[in-house]
N, C-alpha and C positions, 0 to 999 in steps of 0.2 A: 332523424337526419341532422337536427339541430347538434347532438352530441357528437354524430360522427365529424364534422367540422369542427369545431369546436375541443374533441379529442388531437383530430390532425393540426391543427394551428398549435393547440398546447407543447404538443411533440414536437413541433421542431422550432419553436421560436423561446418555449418556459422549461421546457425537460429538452432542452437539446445537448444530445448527446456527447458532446467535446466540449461546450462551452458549462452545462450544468453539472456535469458528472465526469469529464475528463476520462471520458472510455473512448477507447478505442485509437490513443494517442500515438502507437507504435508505427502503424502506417500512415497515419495523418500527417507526421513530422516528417517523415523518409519519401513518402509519394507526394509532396506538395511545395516542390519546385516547379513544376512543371504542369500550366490550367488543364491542357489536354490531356493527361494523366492522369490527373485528379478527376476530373471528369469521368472517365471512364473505369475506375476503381468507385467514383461516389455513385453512380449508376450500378455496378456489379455488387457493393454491398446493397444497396437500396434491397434490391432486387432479390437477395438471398434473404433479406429481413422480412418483405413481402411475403415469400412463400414459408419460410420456419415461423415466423410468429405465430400467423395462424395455425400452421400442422399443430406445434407445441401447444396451442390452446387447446384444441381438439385432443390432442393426448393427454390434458393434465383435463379437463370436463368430462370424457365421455369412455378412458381409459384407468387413470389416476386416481381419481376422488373415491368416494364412498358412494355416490350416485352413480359412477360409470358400469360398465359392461359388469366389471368381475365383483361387483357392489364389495370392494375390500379397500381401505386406505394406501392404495402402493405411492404416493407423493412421494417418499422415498427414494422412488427409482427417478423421478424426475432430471435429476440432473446429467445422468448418463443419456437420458433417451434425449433429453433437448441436446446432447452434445454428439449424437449420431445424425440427428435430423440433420442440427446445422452443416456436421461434415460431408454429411450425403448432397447437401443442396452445393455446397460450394465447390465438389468435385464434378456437378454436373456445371455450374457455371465454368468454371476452369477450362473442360470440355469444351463449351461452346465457344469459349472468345480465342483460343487457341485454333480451332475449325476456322472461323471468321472473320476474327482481325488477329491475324500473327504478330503485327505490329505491337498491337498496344500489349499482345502477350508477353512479347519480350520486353515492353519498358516496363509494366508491372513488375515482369522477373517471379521473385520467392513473395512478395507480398500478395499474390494473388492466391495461391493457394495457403497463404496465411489467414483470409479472411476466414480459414475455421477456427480461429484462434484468437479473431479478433473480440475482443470484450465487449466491444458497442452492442454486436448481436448475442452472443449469451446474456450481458445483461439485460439487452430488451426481452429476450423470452424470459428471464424471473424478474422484473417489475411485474408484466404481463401478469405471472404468476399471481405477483402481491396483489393487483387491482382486481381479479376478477375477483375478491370478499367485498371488493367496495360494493357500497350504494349507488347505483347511476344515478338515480333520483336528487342525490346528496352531493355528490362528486364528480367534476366533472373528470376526473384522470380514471375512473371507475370504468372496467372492460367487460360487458356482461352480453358481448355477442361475438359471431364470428366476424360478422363486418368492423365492430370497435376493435377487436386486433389487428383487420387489416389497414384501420383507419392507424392506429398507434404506429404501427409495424410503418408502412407509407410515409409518416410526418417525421419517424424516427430517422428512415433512411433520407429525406430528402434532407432534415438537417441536419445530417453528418454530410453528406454531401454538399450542402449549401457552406460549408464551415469549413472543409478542407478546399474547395475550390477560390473560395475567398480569401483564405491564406494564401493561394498558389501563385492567386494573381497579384498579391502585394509582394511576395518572393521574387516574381518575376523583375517586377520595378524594383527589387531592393537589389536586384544584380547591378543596376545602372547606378545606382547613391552611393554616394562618399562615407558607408559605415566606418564607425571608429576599428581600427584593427584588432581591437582585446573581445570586439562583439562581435564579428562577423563569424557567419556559421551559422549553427544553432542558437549562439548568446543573443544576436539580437530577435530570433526565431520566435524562442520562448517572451521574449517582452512583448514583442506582436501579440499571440496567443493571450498572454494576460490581461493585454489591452484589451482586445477584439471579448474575449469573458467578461472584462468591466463590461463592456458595452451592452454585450446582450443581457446583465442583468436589469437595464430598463425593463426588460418583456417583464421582469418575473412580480410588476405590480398587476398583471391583465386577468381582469377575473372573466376568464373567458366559462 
């Protein structure tokens, strides 16, 4: 239990996903004007990383490996089958917020069924990939259950959401400031971003 928190606080405060690794930056910059936006994309990835992490584990342990069903090395095919999982989960979210909230279907737009495309979630399922050789014992970023990828998978999407939301709401106020005219847009956008990345690298002394 101790790893599983300890996995999830890692995830989204030391490996988080925009500020340590700069995935998934395509929708982050374009959907993060606007907090109720953001929010409801940082929830719909959350939520697709939720369910593909895990599958994708399951598929590379007990499909994949040399110990799985067909006891042959197919890791090979790994990256095609994690990039069906994820399109399959994200056309079933698509589905549902389009049923449910039409609204925010339409502010999303093309971004929403971009998130099969979004890099935050492919690369969560091959880190995934890289930790499950780890040590738990030794490491704590080590994923040697199905709960530790849903603990990863969880911390990963709340800090991608925690990170485009936090941007949305400084966007917001930065509609009302007096930007210089040569940085408004994206120029002072990305300074933001760079800042807000210095910042969370405090986390990355925490020996969690």
């Amino acid at each position: 239990m101790e790893h599983f928190f300890s996995l999830l606080v890692r995830s989204i405060f030391v490996d988080n996903m925009i500020f340590a690794f700069f995935l998934g930056m395509c929708s982050y910059l374009a959907v993060s004007k606007n907090v109720k936006t953001a929010i409801g994309l940082g929830v719909a990835v959350t939520f697709v990383l939720v369910i593909t992490v895990p599958v994708d584990y399951l598929l590379q342990t007990k499909v994949l490996s040399e110990n799985g069903i067909f006891h042959q090395d197919l890791t090979y095919l790994a990256f095609i089958l994690f990039i069906a999982v994820i399109a399959g989960i994200t056309q079933l979210v698509e589905m549902v917020v389009e049923k449910f909230s039409p609204s925010l279907y339409a502010a999303l737009g093309i971004f929403l069924p971009l998130i099969a495309v979004n890099c935050a979630i492919m690369g969560a399922s091959l880190f995934m990939q890289q930790r499950i050789s780890m040590n738990p014992a030794t490491s704590t970023q080590a994923i040697g259950s199905i709960w530790d990828s849903i603990s990863y998978a969880l911390g990963s999407g709340i800090g991608w959401m925690f990170a485009i939301v936090s941007l949305a709401a400084i966007r917001e106020k930065m509609a009302y400031t007096d930007v210089p005219k040569p940085l408004q847009g994206l120029g002072i956008t990305f300074i933001t971003v760079g800042l807000m990345a210095m910042a969370f690298m405090c986390f990355s002394g925490l020996k969690l």
